[in-house]
N, C-alpha and C positions, 0 to 999 in steps of 0.2 A: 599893282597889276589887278586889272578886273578879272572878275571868272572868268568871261569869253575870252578873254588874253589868254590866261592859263590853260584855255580848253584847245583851243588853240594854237598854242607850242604845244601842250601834248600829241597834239593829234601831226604834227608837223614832225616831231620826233619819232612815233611810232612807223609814221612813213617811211621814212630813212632807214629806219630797224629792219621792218619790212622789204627792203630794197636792198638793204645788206646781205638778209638772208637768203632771200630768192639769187641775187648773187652766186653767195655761198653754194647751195643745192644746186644751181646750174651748172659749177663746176664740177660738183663730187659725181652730178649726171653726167656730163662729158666723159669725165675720167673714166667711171662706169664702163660707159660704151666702150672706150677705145680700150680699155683692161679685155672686154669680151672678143672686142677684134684682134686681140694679138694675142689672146690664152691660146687660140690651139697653134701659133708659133711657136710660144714660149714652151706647151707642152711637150713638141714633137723635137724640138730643141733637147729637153730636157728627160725624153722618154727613156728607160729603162729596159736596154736589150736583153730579152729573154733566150738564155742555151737551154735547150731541153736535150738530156742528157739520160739513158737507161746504161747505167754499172750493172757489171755482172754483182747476181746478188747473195751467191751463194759464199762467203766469204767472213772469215771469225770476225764477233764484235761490228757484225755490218753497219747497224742503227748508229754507231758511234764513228766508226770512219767516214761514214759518210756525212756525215754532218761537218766533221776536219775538214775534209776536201772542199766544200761547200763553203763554208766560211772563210778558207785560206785562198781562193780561188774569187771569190768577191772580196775581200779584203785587197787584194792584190790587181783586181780590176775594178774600180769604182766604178756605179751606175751601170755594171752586169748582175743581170738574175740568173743565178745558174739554178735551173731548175729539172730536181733529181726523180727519174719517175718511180713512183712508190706504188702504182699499180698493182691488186693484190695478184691478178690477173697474170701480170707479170713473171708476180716473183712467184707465184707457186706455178708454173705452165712454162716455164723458160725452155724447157727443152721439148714440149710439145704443144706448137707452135705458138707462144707465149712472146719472142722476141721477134716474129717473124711480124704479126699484129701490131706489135707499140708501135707508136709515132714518137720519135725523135728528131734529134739534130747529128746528133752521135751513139753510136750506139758499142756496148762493149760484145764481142761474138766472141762465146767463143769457137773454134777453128773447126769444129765436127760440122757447125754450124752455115760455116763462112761460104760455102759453095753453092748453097738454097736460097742465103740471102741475097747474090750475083743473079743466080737466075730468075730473082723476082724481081730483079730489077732496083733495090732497094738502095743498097751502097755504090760507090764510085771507087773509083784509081784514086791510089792517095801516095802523097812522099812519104818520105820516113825522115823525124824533124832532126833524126843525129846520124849515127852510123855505127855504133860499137852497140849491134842486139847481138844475140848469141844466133847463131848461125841456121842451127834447128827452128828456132821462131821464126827467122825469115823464110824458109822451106815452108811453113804451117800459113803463112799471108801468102803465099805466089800461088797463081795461077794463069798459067801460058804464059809467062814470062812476066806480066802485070802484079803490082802489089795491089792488095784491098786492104790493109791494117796495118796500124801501127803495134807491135808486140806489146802487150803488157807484163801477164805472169805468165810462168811455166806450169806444168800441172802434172802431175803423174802418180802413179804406184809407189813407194819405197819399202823394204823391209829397215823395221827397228828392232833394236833388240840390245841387250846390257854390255855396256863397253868393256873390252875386255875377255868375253866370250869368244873363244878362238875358231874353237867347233861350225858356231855359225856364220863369223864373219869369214869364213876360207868352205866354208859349203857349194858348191857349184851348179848343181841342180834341188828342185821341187825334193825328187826323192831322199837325195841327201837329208835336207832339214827334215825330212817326216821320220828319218831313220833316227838320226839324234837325238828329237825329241821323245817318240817313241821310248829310245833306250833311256833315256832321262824320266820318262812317264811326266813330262811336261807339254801344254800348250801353246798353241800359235792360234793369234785373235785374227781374223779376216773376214771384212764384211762380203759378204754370198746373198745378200736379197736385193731387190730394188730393179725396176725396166732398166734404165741407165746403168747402172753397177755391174750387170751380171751381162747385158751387150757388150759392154768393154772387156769382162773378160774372157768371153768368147772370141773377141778380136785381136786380145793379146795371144791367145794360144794361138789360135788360126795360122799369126802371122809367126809366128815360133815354126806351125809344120811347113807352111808353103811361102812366107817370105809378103812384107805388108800388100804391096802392089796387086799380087795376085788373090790376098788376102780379102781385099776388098772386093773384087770382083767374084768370089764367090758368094761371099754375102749377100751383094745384089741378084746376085742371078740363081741362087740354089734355094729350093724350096724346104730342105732337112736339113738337120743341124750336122756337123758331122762330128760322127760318132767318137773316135780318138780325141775330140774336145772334151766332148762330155766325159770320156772315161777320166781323162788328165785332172780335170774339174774336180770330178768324183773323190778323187784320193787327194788333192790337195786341203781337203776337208777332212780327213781322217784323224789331223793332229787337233781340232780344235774343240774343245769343253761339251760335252753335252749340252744342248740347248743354248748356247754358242752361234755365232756366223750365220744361221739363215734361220734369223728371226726377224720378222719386219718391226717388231717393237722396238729391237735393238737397232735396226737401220733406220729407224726414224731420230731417234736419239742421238743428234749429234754428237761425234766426238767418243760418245760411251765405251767403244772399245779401244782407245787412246787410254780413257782413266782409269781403263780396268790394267790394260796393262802397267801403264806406270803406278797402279798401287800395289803392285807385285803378283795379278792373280792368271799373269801366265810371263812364258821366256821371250817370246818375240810378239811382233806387231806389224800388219801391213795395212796402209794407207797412205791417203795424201799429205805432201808436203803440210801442208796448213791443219791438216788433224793431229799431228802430232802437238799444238799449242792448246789443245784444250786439256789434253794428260799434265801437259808441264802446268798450265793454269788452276789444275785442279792440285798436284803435288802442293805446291803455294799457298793454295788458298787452306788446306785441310790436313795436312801431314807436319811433324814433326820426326824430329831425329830417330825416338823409337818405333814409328809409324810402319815402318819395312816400306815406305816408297821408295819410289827412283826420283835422281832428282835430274837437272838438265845435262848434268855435268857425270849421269851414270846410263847415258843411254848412245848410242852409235847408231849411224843410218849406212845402210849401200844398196849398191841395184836392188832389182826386186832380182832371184834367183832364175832362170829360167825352165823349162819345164824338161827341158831335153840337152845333153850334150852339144851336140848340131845344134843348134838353132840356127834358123835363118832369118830372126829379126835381131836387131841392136837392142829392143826394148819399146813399149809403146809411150807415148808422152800425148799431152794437147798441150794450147796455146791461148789464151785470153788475148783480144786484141783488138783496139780501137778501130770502128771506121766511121766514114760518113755519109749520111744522105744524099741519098742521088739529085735530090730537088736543089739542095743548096746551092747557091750561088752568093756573089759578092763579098759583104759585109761579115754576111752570117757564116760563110763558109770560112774569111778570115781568122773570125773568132770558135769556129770550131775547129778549127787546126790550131789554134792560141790554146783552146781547154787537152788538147790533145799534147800541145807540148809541154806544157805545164804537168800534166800526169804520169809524163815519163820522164821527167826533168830528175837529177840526182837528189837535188832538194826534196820535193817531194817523195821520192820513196825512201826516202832515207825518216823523213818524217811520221810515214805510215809504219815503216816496220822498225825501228828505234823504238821499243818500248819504254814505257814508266816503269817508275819503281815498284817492284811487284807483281809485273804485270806481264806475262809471261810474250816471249816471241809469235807474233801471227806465222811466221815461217811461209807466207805466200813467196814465193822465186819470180825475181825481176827476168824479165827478157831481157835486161841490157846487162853486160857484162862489164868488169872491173869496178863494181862499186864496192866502195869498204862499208858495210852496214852493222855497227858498234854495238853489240850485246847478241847479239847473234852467232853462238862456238859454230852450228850447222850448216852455216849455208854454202861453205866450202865445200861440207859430203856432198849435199842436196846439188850444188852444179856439176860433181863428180859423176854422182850416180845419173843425174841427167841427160849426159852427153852420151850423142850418137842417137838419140832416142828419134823415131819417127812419127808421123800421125796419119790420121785419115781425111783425105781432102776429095773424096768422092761425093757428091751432088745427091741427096737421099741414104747416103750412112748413118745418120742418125736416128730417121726412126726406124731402119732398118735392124737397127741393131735393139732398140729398144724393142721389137717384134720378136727380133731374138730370146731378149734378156725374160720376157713374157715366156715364152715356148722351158725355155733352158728351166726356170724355175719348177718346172713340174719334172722335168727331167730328174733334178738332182734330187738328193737325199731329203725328203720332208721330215722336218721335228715333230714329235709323236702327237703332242702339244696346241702344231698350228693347224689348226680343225680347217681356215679359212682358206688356206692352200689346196689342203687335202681336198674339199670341195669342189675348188674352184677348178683343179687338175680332173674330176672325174671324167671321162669320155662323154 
């Protein structure tokens, strides 16, 4: 074969090579295009519905529940983003005006709450996904006969104190336990500082002289505190520690007068259902036998005591309880009634308050009643001492009462101590 032959078939083959590949890349071009003309089908096909979701956030171990829920709740729905608002905004402003603000899909209220967010227009009419809530919680969602929430927890005041103590578990009034303790020359741990803390118990007394209904109504409409509160207030602080109960260091401190009590440095304790888990968490984590703590299994809970013989309340209580945006519709709103069922579902709360080993009970109380919740001796007291209890469903009681709990704080007794009070109370 002569050169030009060979040059020749070469050049005859490189063509075809040539022809092959332009081939080739005309295809991978095509495919190209028609991949770009169906990606936003195949996207929207495949997009990832987002719940935006604000949990009440005041609640033990929140960082870590919440993330449970979060992961057991997309677990359980593939290709949902539950998404939990962490807003710092949020979580420190929740009761002034903090939840009123967020944008959600769902939103947890709770019930002091529930009558501001109606008249902003905010939340909707909603079902209830079962029917076995405790009765009081469905009282705490009605208004005019319409529901707006699904119940979640209970919430209220309890007295604690050492199982087996006779004196105080059969005490009837405020004055009774001051007299006992007194003659005992022991203490009773009760937080007395905070806007929120100390409105609520002006509303709990209130409703002890004149009965909640019309309790409410003086709140709104009276300009002074009235005085028989504050006395009542006044002495039920007499039994507690120097330097004790209206310290805002100590009211910032979650839980602190839980652990104080359960490490034996007073006889009783009053707070919420779920602060009693951080005394029992602290026992666990830091005591032993000859420690002198209490352990779960040496502490008793019952109503809170009331202030007077007569009373004309049953006891004050709130309500936590899911609702939803008024915008929703379709889809979104299927699936936020889906996150709603799922949260009050038995499985789930039985998952939330079912501790680890070691790990002491959250003790938050289910709005829904007959659930068996396994490591939990309390919760039997805690729906005991709950029943009957009422709440506040007036339209502007909340920061009414925090205007209160403001006023009331200069009222009561100042610790020698809180210079910033003293101050801040001058005329």
């Amino acid at each position: 074969m002569t050169n030009g032959e060979e040059y020749k078939e070469r050049l005859e083959k490189e063509i075809i090579m040539n022809r092959r590949k332009l081939n080739i890349l005309g295809l991978v071009v095509f495919l190209v295009v028609q991949l770009l003309i169906f990606m936003p089908a195949i996207s929207k096909e495949n997009q990832i519905d987002t719940l935006r979701v604000a949990l009440y956030p005041y609640v033990p171990s929140r960082l870590s529940l919440f993330q449970k829920i979060e992961e057991t709740f997309e677990k359980n729905n593939p290709g949902i983003n539950l998404e939990l608002v962490s807003d710092s905004n949020f979580l420190s402003y929740y009761y002034s005006g903090g939840l009123q603000k967020v944008s959600a899909d769902v939103y947890e209220v709770d019930t002091i709450l529930l009558s501001d967010m109606i008249k902003l227009g905010k939340i909707a009419q909603i079902e209830l996904p079962t029917t076995n809530f405790n009765k009081e919680a469905i009282d705490a969602v009605t208004r005019n006969g319409a529901l707006y929430g699904v119940p979640h927890w209970l919430c209220g005041n309890f007295f604690f104190y050492k199982r087996g103590d006779k004196d105080l578990e059969s005490a009837s009034t405020w004055l009774e336990i001051n007299n006992i303790l007194k003659r005992r020359k022991e203490g009773l741990f009760v937080d007395f500082k905070g806007k929120s803390t100390l409105g609520e118990w002006y509303f709990t007394i209130l409703s002890e002289l004149e009965g909640i209904e019309k309790a409410q109504e003086s709140i709104l409409e009276g300009n002074t505190l009235n005085p028989n509160v504050v006395s009542i207030l006044t002495s039920m602080i007499e039994t507690c520690p120097a330097g004790f109960c209206r310290s805002d260091d100590l009211h910032d401190r979650t839980g602190y007068y839980s652990r104080a009590f359960m490490s034996g440095k007073s006889s009783a304790y009053v707070g919420y259902s779920e602060s009693i888990h951080y005394g029992i968490q602290y026992a666990l984590d830091n005591c032993i036998d000859t420690s002198g703590c209490l352990s779960i299994k040496d502490i008793a809970v019952r109503r809170l005591p009331p202030s007077l013989k007569n009373s004309k309340s049953n006891g004050l209580g709130w309500v936590n309880a899911f609702a939803i945006d008024s915008k929703l519709k379709g889809e979104k709103k299927r699936l936020a009634n889906k996150f709603i069922e799922f949260m009050v579902s038995e499985d789930t709360y039985k998952s939330i308050l079912e501790p680890d080993w070691m790990v002491a009970p959250s003790y938050l109380i289910p709005a829904r009643i007959n659930l068996n919740i396994d490591s939990g001796p309390l919760y039997e007291s805690f729906y005991k001492a709950h029943l009957g209890r009422q709440t506040g469903t007036i339209e502007g009681l909340n920061n009414r009462l925090r205007s209160i709990g403001k006023k009331l704080d200069c009222l009561l007794p100042i610790s020698r101590t809180d210079i910033k009070t003293r101050e801040s109370c001058q005329p």
